[in-house]
C-alpha positions in Angstrom: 26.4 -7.5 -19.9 23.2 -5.5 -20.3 23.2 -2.8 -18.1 19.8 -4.1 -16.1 22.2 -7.0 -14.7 25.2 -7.1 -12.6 27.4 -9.9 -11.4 25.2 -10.5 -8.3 22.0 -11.4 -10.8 24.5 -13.9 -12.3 25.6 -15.1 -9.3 22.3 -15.3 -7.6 20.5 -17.2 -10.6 23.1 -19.4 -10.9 22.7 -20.3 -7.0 19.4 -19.9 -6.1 17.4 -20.4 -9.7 15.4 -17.2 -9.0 16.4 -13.5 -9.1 14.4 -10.3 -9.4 15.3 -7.8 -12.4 13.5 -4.6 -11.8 12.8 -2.2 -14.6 12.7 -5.0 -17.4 10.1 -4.2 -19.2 9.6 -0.4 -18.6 8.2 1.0 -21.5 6.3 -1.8 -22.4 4.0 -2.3 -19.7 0.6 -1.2 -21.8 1.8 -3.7 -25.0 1.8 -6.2 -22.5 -1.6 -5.6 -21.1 -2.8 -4.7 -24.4 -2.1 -8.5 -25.1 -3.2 -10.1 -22.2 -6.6 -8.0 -22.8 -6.6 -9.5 -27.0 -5.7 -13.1 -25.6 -8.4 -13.0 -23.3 -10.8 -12.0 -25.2 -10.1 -14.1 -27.8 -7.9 -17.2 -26.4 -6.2 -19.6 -28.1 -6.6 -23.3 -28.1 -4.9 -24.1 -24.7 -6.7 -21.6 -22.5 -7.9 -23.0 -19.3 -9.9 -22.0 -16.4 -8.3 -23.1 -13.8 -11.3 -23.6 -10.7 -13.2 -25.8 -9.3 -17.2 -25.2 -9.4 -18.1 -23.3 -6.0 -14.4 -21.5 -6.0 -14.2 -17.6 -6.3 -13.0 -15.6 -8.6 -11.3 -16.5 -11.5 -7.9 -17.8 -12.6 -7.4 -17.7 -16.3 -4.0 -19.0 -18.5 -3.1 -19.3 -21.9 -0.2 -20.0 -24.0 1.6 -20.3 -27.4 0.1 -17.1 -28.4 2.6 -14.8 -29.3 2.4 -15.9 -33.3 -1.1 -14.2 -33.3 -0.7 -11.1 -31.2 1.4 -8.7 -32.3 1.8 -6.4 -29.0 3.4 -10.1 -27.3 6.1 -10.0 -30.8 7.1 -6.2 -30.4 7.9 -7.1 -26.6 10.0 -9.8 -27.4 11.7 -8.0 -30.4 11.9 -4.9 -28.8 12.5 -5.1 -25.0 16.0 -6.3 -23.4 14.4 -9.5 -22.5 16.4 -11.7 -24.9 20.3 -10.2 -23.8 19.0 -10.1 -20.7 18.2 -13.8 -20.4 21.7 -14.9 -22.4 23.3 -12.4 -19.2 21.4 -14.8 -16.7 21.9 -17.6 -18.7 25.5 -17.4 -19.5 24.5 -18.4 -23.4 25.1 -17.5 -25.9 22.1 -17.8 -28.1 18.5 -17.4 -26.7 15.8 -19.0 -28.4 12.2 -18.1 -28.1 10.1 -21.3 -26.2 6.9 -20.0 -25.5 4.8 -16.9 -23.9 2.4 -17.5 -21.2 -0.5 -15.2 -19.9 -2.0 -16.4 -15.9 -4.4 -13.9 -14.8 -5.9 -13.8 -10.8 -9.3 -11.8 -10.7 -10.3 -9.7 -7.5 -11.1 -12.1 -5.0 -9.4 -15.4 -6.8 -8.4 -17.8 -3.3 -6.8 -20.7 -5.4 -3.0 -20.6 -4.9 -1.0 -22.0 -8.0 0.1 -25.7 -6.9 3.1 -26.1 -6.1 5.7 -27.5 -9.5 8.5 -27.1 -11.2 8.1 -26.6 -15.0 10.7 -28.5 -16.3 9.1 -32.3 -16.1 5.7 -31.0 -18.5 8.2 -29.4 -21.0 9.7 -31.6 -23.7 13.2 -29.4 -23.4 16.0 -30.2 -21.1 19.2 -28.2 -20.1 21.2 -26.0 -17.7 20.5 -22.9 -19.2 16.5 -22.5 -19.5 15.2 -19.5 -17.8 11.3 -17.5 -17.6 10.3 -14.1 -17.0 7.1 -13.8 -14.8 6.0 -9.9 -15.0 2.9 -8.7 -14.0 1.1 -5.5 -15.5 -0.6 -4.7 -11.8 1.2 -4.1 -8.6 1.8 -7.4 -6.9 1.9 -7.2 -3.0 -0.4 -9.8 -1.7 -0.2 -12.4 -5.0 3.0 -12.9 -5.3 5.2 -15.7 -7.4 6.9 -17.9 -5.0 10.0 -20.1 -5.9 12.2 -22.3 -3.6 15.9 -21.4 -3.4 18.2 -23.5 -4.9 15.3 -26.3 -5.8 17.1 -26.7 -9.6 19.6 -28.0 -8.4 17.4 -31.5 -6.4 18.9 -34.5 -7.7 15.3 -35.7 -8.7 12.7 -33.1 -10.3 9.2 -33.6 -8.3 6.5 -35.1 -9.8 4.4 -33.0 -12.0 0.2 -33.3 -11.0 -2.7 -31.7 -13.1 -3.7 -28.5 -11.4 -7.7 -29.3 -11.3 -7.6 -33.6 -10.7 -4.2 -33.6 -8.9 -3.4 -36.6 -10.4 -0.3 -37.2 -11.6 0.8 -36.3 -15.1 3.1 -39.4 -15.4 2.9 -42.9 -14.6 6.4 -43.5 -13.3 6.4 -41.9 -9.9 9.6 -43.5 -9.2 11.6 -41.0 -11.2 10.4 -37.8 -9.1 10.0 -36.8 -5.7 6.3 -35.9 -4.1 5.1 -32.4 -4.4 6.4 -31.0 -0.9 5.3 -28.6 1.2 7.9 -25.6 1.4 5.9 -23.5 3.7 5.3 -26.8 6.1 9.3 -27.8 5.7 10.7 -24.5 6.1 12.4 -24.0 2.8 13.8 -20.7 2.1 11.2 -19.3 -0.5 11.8 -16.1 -2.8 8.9 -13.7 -3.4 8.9 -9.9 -4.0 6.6 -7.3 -4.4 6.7 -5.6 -7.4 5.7 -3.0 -10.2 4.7 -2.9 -13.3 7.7 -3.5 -15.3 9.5 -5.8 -13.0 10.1 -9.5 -13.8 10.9 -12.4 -12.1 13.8 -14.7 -13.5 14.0 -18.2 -12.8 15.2 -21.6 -14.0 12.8 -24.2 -15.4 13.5 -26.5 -12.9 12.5 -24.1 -9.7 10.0 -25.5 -7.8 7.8 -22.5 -7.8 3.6 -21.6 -7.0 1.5 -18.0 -6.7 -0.4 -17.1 -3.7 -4.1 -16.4 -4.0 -5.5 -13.2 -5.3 -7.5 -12.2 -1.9 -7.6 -8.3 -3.4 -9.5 -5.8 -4.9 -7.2 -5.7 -7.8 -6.0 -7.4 -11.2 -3.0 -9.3 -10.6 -2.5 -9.8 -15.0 1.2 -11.6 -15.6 2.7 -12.1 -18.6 5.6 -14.9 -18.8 8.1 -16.3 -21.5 10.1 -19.3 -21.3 13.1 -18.9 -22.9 16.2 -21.5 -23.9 20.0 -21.6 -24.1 22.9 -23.0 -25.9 22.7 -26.6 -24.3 18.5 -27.2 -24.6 17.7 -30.3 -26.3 14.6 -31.7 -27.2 13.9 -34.7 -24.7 11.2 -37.5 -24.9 9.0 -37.4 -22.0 6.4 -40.5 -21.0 3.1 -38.5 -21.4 1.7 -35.3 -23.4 4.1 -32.6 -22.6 2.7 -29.1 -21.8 2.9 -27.4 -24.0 1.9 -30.1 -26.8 3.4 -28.5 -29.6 1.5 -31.4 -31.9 3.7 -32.8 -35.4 7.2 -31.4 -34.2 9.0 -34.1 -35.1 11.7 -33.4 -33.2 14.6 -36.5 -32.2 15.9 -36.7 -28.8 19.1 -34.7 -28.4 18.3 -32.2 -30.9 18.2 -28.6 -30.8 14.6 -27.1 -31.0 13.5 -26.3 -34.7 14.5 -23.1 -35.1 10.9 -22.4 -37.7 9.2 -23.1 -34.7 11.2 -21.5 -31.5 13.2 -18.6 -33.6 16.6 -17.3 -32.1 15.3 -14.1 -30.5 19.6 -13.1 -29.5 22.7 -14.3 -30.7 25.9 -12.7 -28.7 27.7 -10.6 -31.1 25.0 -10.0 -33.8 21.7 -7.9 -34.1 19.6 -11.1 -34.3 16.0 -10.7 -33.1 12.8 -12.2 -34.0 11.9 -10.6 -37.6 9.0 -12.2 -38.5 6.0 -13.9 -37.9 6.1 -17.8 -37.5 3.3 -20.4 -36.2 4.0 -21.9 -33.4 
């Protein structure tokens, strides 16, 4: 076990879907707002703005980048992020999904919906975890999750952000978007430093509160897969598309495409350089 993580992280993810990890990417804090500065200056096919004309401030994302910057590689090759998420996992391989930059300008109101990640992702599994780490204090913007919201018997129905209509046709396989604030969930949110991360299950519901500050709030995420992930057909275009995968349902993901970043028992890490 990585010395970052004890048995209550374990415990906790397992049970709730969401844990804090303080301290996990100390040391890397400027390589990771190096990057979000390169991607945002020069973003990548899937950036989005994510408001509405009239709405303040400005809510930028972006993903699948990580092939092209190198300060996003030397985090993920050289950080504890990849043990770290086989600890929380309880795998023992990790492979490398995809990075994911969401920045919240000064004065941002829009709240991230409400969602769980799992239904626009073409993977499926127990042990899928992301990292959500911001490079600015966070006290006011916060990432919220609902405890214990992996383990629904029905994943809700996944909407797109700007149209809110739904991303799939079949709304009789998923549950309405709730309202966890309305139905008195129990939802997890922490302030936190530069450094810290935020672990949590694909299937969490999970949204971010509006940046209403004077400040940045600049997070840096990467979804990240265990032994049992399996490619799984979905009715729509998955997010992210990942175009010509050819992938079967019920296979592992190609490992050319989403490398083995940790492999218990072995110095594996990402080495080199692939297109994703």
């Amino acid at each position: 076990m990585h010395p970052l993580i004890t048995q209550d992280h374990i415990d906790s993810y397992a049970r709730d879907g969401a844990v804090l990890v303080r301290g996990l990417f100390n040391g890397f804090v400027d390589q990771i707002a190096a990057g979000i500065d390169l991607n945002m200056a020069e973003p990548g096919p899937y950036a989005a703005e994510n408001l509405r004309p009239g709405e303040s401030g400005r809510f930028f994302d972006d993903y699948c980048n990580w092939s092209r910057i190198a300060s996003f590689q030397d985090v993920i090759r050289q950080s504890p992020v990849a043990e770290v998420a086989a600890d929380l996992m309880m795998s023992d391989q990790v492979q490398l999904f995809h990075d994911h930059v969401l920045v919240k300008e000064p004065g941002t109101g829009k709240a991230t919906p409400w969602h769980q990640d799992s239904p626009y992702y073409f993977v499926e599994g127990q042990q899928t975890i992301s990292f959500w780490a911001p490079v600015d204090p966070v006290e006011a913007a916060t990432l919220r999750c609902v405890a214990g919201s992996h383990l629904w018997p029905k994943p809700v129905l996944p909407t797109r952000w700007l149209s809110e209509e739904n991303f799939y046709a079949d709304d009789s396989a998923y549950i309405p978007v709730p309202d966890p604030d309305a139905d008195g969930m129990k939802i997890l949110e922490w302030p936190m430093q530069p450094g810290d991360a935020v672990a949590f299950d694909f299937r969490i519901l999970h949204g971010a509160r509006g940046n209403q500050t004077t400040s940045r709030r600049r997070a840096f995420s990467l979804r990240l897969v265990g032994d049992d992930a399996r490619y799984v057909e979905r009715p729509g275009r998955t997010s992210p598309p990942f175009p010509g995968h050819d992938m079967k349902a019920g296979q592992r993901l190609r490992e050319d495409w989403f490398p083995t970043i940790f492999q218990r028992g072995t110095e594996t890490m990402l080495s080199e350089r692939v297109d994703a």
